[in-house]
N, C-alpha and C positions, 0 to 999 in steps of 0.2 A: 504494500500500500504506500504509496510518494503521500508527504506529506500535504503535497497543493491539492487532494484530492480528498481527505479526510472530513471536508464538510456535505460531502456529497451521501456520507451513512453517517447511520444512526450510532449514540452512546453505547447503547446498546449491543450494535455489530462490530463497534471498534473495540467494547469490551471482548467478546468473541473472536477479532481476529487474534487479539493480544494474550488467549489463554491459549487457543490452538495452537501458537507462537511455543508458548512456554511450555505446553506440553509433548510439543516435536522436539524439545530439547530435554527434556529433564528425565530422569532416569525411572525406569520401569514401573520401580517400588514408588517412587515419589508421584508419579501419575497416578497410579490405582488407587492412592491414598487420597489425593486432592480429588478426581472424579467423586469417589465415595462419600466425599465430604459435601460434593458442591452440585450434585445431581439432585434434579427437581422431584 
């Protein structure tokens, strides 16, 4: 996502792009853990 384009979605979606973000990087245990935490 470029930053000139960030008004064009939602708080909402740019929360969403920034957890998919951190969950492609953080370690297997660390994901399963935070999903289980933050799932609706």
């Amino acid at each position: 996502m470029r930053a000139s384009r960030l008004a064009e979605i939602s708080r909402t979606e740019l929360a969403e792009l920034i957890q998919d973000a951190w969950l492609s990087r953080a370690s297997k245990r660390r994901a399963a853990q935070w999903l289980s935490e933050h799932q609706p």
